[in-house]
Short mmCIF file of the C-alpha atoms (twelve columns), coordinates in Angstrom:
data_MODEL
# 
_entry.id   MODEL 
# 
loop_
_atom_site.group_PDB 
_atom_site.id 
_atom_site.type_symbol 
_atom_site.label_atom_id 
_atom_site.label_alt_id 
_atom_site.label_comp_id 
_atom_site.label_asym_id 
_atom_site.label_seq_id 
_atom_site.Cartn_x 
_atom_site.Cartn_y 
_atom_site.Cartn_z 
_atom_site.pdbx_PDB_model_num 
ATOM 1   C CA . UNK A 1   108.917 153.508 70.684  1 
ATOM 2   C CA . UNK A 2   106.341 150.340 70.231  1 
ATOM 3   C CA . UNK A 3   106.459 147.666 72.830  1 
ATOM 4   C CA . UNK A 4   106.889 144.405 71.487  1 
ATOM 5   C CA . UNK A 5   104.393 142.329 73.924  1 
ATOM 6   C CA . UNK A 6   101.158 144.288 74.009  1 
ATOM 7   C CA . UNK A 7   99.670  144.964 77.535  1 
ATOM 8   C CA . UNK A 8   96.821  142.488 77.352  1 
ATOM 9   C CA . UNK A 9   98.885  140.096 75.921  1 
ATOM 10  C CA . UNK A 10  101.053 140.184 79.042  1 
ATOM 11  C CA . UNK A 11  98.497  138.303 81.118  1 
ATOM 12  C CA . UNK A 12  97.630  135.737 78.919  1 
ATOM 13  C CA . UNK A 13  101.831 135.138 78.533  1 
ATOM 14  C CA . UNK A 14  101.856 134.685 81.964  1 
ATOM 15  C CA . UNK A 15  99.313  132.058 82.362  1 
ATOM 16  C CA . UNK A 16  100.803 130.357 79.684  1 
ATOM 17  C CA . UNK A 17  104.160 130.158 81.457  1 
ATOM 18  C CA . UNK A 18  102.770 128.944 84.652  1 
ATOM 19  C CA . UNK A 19  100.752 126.469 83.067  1 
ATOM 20  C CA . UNK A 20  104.441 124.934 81.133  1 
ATOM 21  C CA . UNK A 21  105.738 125.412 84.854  1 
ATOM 22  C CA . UNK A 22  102.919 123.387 86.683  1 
ATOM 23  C CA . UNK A 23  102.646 120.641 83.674  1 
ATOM 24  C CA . UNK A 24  106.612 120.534 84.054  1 
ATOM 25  C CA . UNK A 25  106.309 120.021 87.918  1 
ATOM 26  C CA . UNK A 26  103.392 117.126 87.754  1 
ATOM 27  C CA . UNK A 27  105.702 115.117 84.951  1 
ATOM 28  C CA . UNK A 28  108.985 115.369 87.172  1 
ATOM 29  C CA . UNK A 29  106.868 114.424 90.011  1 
ATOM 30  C CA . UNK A 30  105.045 111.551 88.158  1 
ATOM 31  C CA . UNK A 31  108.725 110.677 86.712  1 
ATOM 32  C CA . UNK A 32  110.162 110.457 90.377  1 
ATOM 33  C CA . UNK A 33  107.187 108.398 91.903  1 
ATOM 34  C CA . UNK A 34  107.839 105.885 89.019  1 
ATOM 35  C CA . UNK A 35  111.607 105.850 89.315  1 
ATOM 36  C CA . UNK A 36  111.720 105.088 93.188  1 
ATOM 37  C CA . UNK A 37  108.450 102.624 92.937  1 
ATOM 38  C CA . UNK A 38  110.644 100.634 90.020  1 
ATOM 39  C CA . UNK A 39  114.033 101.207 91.990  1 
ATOM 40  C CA . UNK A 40  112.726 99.497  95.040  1 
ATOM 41  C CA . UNK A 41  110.724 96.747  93.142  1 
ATOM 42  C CA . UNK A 42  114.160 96.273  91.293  1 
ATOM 43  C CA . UNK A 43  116.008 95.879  94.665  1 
ATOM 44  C CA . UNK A 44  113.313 93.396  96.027  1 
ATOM 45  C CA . UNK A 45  113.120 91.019  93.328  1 
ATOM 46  C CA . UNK A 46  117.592 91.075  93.279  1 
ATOM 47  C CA . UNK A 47  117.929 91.341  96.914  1 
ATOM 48  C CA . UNK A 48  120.121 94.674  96.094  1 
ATOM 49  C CA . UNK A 49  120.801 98.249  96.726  1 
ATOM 50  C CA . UNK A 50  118.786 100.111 99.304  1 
ATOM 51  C CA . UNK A 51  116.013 97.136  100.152 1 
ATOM 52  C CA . UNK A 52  118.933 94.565  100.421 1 
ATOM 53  C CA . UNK A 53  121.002 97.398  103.129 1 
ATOM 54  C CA . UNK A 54  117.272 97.410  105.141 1 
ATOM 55  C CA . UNK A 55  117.000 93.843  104.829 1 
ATOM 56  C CA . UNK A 56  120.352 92.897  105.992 1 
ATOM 57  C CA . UNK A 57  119.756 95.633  108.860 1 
ATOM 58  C CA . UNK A 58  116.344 94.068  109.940 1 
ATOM 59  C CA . UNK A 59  118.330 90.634  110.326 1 
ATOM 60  C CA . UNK A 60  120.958 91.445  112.568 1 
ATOM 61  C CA . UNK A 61  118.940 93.374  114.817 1 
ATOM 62  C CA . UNK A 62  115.885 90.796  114.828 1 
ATOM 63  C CA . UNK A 63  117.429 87.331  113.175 1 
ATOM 64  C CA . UNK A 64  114.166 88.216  110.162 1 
ATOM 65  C CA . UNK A 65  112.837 90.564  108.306 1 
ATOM 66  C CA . UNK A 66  109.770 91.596  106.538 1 
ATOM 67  C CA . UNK A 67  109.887 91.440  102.906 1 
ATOM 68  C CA . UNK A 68  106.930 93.467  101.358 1 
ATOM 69  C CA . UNK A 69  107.309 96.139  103.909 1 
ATOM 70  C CA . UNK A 70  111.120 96.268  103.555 1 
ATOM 71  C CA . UNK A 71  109.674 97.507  99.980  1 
ATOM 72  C CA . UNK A 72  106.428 99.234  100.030 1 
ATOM 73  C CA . UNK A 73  107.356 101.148 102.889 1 
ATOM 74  C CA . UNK A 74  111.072 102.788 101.748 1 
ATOM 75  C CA . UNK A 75  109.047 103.400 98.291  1 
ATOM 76  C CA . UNK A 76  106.204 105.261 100.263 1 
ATOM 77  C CA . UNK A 77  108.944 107.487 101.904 1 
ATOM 78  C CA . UNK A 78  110.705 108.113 98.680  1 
ATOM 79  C CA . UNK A 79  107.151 108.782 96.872  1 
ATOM 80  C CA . UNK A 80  105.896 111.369 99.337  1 
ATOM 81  C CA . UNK A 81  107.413 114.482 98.232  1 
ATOM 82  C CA . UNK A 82  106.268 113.703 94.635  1 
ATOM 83  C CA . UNK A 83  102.886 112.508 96.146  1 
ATOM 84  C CA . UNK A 84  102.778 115.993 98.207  1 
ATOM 85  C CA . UNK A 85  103.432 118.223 95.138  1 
ATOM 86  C CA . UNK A 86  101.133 116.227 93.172  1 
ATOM 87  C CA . UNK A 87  98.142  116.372 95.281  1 
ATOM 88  C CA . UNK A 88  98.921  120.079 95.979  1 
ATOM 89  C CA . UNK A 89  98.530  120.786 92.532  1 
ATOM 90  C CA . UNK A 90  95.176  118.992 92.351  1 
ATOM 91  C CA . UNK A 91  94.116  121.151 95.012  1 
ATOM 92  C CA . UNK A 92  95.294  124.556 93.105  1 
ATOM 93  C CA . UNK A 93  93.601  123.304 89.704  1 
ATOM 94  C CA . UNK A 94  90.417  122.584 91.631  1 
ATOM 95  C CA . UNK A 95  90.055  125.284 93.584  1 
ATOM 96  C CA . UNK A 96  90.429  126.703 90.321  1 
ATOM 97  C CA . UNK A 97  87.704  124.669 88.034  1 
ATOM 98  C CA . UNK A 98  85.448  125.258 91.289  1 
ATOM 99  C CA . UNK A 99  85.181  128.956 90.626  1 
ATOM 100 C CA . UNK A 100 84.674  128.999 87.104  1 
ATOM 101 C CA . UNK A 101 81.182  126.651 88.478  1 
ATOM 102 C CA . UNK A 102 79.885  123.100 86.854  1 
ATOM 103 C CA . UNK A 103 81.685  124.205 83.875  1 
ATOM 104 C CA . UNK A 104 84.698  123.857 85.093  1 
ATOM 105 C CA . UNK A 105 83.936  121.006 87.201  1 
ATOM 106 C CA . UNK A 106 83.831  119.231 84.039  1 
ATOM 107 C CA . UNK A 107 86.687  120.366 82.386  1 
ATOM 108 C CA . UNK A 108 88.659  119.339 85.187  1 
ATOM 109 C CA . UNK A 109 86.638  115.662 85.001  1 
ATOM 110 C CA . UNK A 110 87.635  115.348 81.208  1 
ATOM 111 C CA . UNK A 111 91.301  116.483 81.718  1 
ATOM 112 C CA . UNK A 112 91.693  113.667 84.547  1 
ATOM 113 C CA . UNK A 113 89.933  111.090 82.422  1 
ATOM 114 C CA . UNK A 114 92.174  111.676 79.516  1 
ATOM 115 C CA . UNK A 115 95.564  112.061 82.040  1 
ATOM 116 C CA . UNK A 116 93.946  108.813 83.317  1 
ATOM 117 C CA . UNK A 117 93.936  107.001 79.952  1 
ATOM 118 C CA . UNK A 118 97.213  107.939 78.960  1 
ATOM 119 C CA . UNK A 119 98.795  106.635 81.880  1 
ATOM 120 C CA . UNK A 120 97.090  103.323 81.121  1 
ATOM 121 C CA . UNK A 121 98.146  102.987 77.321  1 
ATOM 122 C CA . UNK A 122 101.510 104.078 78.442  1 
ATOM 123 C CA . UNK A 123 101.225 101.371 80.907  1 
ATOM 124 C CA . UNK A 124 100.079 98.344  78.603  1 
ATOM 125 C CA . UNK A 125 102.729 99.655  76.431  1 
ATOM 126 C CA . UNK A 126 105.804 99.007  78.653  1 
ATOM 127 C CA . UNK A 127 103.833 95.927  79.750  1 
ATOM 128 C CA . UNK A 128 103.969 94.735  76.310  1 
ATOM 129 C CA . UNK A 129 107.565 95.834  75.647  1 
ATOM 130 C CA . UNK A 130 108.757 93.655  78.687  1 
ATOM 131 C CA . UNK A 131 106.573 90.724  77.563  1 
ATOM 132 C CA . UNK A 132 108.711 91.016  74.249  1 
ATOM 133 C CA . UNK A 133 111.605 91.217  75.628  1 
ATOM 134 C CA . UNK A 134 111.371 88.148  77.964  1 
ATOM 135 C CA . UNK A 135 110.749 86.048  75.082  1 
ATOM 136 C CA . UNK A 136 114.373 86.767  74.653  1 
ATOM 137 C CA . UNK A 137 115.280 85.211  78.326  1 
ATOM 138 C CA . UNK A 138 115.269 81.406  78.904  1 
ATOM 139 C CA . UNK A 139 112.797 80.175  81.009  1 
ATOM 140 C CA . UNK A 140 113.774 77.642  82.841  1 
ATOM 141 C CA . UNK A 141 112.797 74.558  80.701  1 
ATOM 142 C CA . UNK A 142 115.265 74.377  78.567  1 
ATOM 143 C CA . UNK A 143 117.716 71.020  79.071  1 
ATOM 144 C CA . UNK A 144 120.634 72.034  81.234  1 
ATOM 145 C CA . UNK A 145 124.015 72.223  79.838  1 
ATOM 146 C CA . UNK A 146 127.108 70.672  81.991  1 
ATOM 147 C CA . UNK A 147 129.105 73.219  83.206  1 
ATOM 148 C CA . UNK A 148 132.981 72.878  84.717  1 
ATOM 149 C CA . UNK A 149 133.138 75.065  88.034  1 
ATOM 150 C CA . UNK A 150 136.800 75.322  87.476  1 
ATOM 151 C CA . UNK A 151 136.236 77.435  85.037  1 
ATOM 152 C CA . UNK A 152 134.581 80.320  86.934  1 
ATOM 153 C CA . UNK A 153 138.285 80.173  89.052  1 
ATOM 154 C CA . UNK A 154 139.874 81.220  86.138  1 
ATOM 155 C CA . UNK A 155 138.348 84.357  84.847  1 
ATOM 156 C CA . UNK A 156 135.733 81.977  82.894  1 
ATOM 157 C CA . UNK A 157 132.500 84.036  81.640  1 
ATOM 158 C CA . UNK A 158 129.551 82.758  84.019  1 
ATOM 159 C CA . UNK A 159 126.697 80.841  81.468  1 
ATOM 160 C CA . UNK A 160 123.408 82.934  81.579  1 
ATOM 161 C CA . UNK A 161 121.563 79.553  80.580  1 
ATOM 162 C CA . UNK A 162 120.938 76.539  82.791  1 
ATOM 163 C CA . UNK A 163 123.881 74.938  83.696  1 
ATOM 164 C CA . UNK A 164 124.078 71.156  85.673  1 
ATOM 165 C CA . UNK A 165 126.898 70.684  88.157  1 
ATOM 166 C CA . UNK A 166 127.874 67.492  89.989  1 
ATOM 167 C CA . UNK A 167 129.927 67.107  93.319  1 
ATOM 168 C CA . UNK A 168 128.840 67.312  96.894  1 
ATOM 169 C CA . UNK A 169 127.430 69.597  99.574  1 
ATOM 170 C CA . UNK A 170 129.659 70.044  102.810 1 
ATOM 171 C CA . UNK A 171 127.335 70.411  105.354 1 
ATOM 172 C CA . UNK A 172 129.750 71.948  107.664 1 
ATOM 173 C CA . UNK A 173 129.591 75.341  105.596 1 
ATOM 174 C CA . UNK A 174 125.689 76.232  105.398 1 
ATOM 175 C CA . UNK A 175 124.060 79.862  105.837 1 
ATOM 176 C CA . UNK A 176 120.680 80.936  106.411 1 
ATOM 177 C CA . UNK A 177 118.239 83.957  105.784 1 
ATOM 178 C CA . UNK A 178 114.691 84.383  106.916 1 
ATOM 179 C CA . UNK A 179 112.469 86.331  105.830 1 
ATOM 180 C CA . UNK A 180 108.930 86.652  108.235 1 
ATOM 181 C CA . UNK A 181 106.162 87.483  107.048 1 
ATOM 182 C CA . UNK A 182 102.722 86.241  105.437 1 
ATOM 183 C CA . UNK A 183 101.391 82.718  106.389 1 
ATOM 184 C CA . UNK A 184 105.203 81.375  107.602 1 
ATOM 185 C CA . UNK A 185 108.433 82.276  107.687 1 
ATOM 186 C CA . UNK A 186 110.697 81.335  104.526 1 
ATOM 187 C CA . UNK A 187 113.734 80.824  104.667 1 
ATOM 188 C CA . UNK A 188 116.807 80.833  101.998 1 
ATOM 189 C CA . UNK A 189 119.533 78.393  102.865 1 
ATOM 190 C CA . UNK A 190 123.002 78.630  100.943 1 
ATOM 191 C CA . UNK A 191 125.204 75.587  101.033 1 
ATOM 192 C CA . UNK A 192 128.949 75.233  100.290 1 
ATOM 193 C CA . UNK A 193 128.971 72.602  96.988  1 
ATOM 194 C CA . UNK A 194 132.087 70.649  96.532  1 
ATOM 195 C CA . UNK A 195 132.554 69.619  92.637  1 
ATOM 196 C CA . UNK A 196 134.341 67.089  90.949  1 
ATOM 197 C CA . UNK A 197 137.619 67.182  90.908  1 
ATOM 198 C CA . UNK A 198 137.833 70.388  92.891  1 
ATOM 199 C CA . UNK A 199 141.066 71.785  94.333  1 
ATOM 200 C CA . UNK A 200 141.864 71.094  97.527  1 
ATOM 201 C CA . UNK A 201 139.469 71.512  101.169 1 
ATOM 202 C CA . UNK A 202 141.272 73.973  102.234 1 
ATOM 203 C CA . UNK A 203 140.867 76.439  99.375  1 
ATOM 204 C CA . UNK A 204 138.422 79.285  99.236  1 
ATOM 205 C CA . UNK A 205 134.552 78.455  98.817  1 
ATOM 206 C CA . UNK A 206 133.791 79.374  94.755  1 
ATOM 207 C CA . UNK A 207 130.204 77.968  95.033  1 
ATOM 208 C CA . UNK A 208 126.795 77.751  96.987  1 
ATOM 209 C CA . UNK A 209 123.654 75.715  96.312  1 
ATOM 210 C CA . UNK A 210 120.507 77.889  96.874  1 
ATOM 211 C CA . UNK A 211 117.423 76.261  98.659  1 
ATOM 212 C CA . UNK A 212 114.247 78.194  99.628  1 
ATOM 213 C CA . UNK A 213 111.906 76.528  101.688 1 
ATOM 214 C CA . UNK A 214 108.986 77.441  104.767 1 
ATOM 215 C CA . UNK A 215 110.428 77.275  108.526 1 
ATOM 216 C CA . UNK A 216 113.620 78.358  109.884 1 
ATOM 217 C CA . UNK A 217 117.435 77.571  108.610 1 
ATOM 218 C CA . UNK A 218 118.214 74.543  110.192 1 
ATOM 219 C CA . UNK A 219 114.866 72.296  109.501 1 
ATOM 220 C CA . UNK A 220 116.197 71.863  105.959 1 
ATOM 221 C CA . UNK A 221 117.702 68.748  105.883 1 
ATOM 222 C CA . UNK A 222 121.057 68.319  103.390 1 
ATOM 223 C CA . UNK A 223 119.713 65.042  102.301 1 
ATOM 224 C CA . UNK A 224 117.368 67.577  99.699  1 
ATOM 225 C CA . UNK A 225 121.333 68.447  98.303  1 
ATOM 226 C CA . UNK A 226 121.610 65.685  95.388  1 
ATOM 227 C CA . UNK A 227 125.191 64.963  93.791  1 
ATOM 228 C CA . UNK A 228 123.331 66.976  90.100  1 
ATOM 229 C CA . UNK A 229 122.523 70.314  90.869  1 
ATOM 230 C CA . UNK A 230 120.771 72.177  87.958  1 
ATOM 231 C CA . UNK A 231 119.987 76.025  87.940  1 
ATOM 232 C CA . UNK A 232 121.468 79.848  86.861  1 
ATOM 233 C CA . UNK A 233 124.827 80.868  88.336  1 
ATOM 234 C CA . UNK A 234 124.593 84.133  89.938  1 
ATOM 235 C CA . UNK A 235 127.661 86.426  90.465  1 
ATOM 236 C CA . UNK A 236 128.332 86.995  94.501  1 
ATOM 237 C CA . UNK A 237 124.739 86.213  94.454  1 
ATOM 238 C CA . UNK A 238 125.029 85.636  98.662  1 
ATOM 239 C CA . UNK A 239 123.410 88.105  101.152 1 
ATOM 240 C CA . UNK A 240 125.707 90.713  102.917 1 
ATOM 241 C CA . UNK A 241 124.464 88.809  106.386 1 
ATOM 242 C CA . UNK A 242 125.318 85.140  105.106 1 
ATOM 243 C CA . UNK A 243 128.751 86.337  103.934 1 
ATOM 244 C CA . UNK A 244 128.731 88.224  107.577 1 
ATOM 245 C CA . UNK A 245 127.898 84.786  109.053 1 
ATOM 246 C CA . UNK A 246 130.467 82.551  107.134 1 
ATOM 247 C CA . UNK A 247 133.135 85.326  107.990 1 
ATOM 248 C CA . UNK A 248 132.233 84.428  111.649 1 
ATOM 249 C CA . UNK A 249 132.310 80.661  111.288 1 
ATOM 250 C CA . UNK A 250 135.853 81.310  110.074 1 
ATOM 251 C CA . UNK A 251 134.942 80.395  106.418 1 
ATOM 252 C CA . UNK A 252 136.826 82.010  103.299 1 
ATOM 253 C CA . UNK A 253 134.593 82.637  100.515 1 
ATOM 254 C CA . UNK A 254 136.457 83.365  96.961  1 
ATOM 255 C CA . UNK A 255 135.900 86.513  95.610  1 
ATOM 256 C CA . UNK A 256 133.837 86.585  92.990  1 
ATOM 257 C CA . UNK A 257 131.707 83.674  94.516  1 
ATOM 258 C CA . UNK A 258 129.022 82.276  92.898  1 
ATOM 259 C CA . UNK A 259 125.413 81.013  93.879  1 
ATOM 260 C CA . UNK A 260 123.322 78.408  92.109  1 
ATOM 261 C CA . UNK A 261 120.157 79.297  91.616  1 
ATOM 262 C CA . UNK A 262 117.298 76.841  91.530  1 
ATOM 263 C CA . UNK A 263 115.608 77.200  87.677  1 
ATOM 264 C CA . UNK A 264 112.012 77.715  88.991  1 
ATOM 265 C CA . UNK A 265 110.850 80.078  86.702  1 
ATOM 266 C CA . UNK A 266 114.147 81.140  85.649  1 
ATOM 267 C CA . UNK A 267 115.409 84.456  84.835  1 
ATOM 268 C CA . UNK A 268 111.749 85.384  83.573  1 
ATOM 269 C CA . UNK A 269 110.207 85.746  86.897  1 
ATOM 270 C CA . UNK A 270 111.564 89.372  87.288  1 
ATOM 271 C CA . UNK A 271 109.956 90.085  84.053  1 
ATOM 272 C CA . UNK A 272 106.548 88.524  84.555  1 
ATOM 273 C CA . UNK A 273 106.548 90.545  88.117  1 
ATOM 274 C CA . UNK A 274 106.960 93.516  85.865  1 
ATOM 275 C CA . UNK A 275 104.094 92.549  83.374  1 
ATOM 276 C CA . UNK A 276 101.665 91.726  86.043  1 
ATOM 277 C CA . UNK A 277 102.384 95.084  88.008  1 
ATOM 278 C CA . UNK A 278 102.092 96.810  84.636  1 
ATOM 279 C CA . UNK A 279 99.224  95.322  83.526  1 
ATOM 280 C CA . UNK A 280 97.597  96.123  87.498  1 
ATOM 281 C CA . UNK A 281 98.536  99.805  86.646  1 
ATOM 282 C CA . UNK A 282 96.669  99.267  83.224  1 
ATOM 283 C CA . UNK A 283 93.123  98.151  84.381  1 
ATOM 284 C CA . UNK A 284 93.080  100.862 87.606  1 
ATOM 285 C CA . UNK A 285 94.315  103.617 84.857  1 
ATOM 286 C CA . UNK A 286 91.838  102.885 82.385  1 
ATOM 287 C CA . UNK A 287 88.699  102.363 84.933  1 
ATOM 288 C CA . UNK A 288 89.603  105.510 86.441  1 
ATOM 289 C CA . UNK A 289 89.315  107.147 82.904  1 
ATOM 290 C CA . UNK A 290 85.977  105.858 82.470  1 
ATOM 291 C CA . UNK A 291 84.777  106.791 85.781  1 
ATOM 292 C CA . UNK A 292 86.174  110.342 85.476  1 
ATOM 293 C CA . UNK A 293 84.536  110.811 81.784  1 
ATOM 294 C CA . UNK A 294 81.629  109.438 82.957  1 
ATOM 295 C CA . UNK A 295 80.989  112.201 85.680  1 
ATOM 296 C CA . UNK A 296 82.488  114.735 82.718  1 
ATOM 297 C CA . UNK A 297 79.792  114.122 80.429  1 
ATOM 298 C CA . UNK A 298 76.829  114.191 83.395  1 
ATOM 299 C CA . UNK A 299 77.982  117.771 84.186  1 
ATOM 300 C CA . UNK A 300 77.766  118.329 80.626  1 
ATOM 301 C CA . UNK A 301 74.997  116.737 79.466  1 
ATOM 302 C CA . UNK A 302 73.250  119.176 82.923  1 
ATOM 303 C CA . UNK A 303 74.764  122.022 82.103  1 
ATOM 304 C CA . UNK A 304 73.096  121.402 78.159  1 
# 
């Protein structure tokens, strides 16, 4: 009886299947690195998830923390087994290149130049999908809207646009986080705000004024707390250690709470961090890709 799969055909098949299974491996690997990169760049610009559990950490044991290494270094961890595959590959497919000679040194230049450029259009792509996107999300200079706290107490939807409150800070209710690093420490402080024709003293803290500034918690003075307070409410937008510290000051905090946010930016800044990262990503892609076809094309061009 025939064979269906010829004998020389069976070598060729399996080259082809271990090339599908490498390719496979480098896109999972490529897919992880960017999901852990974006996962702790999400949790650093929300103060959430995995960097927020490190940060919180780092400030009980130490009273700070550090808050680009509280990211880069988790994602560096979380990168290296994708990192380790990736680079072993790169070692199998030049040791491979290397003993078919200058010919297939430059094969393997051109196939890195062209990974290399699609990496960058793929790049300036999502950069230019967020960009659209953020068009979508105020910015922080539109007119603020009045907005009753009391609201929020009764199962009210919280505003995602600028909202102005007025009332009064207490200054016996104030938390602190600081984050070291760079030039000076930062600090955030969180202050209990009092509205208008709130219930009474003795009821649960619903709000918090946020205030970032340079030095340590208690240099802020609560004169910078004016009766109108303008910003973005954010849901149980305080830290794990502030709600910690209130807990131990004996203060009840209503749950949900809710933080307001200076505008600064407003809720575009986590999108421009995105563009500007992806747009990074897009220029070292791209010159790469040059580079890489350069060198193709000498070893060519020699080989010619």
């Amino acid at each position: 009886m025939g064979s269906l799969t010829s004998a020389p055909a069976l070598p060729k098949l399996a080259r082809m299947t271990d090339g599908a299974h490498k390719g496979l491996l480098i896109a999972m690997s490529a897919v992880w690195i960017a999901l852990a990169s974006g996962y702790m760049a999400w949790g650093a610009i929300y103060h959430d998830g995995l960097y927020r559990w490190l940060a919180d950490l780092q400030v009980a044991q130490t009273g700070g923390y550090y808050p680009r290494w509280t990211a880069i270094i988790p994602a560096l961890l979380l990168c290296l087994p994708a990192i380790w595959v990736l680079r072993r590959q790169a070692e199998i497919g030049q040791a491979e290149m290397a003993a078919r000679g200058p010919a297939g040194e430059a094969e393997r230049l051109g196939k890195g130049a062209r990974n290399m450029a699609i990496a960058g259009v793929v790049a300036g792509i999502v950069g230019f999908g967020v960009h659209a996107f953020a068009q979508s999300v105020p910015d922080g200079s539109e007119p603020a809207v009045p907005f009753d706290v009391s609201a929020l107490g009764n199962g009210g939807a919280v505003p995602g646009h600028k909202i102005s409150v007025r009332g009064q800070i207490d200054p016996a209710i104030t938390t602190g986080v600081t984050e070291t690093g760079g030039d000076a420490d930062r600090s955030t402080l969180y202050a209990a705000f009092v509205p208008e024709g709130a219930a009474a003293k003795d009821a649960p803290v619903l709000l918090f004024v946020e205030r970032s500034f340079t030095g340590p918690p208690d240099a802020a003075p609560t004169q910078a707390f004016l009766p109108d307070q303008e910003g973005y409410l954010v849901e149980n937008g305080l830290p794990a250690l502030a709600l910690s510290d209130l807990e131990t000051q004996g203060v009840r905090v209503a749950s949900p709470h809710y933080v307001l946010r200076p505008p600064g930016d407003g809720p575009r800044t986590p999108y421009y961090v995105a563009i500007a990262l992806c747009g990074l990503l897009f220029v070292i892609f791209l010159l790469v890709a040059v580079i890489s076809a350069v060198k193709a094309r000498g070893r060519v061009q020699r080989l010619g």
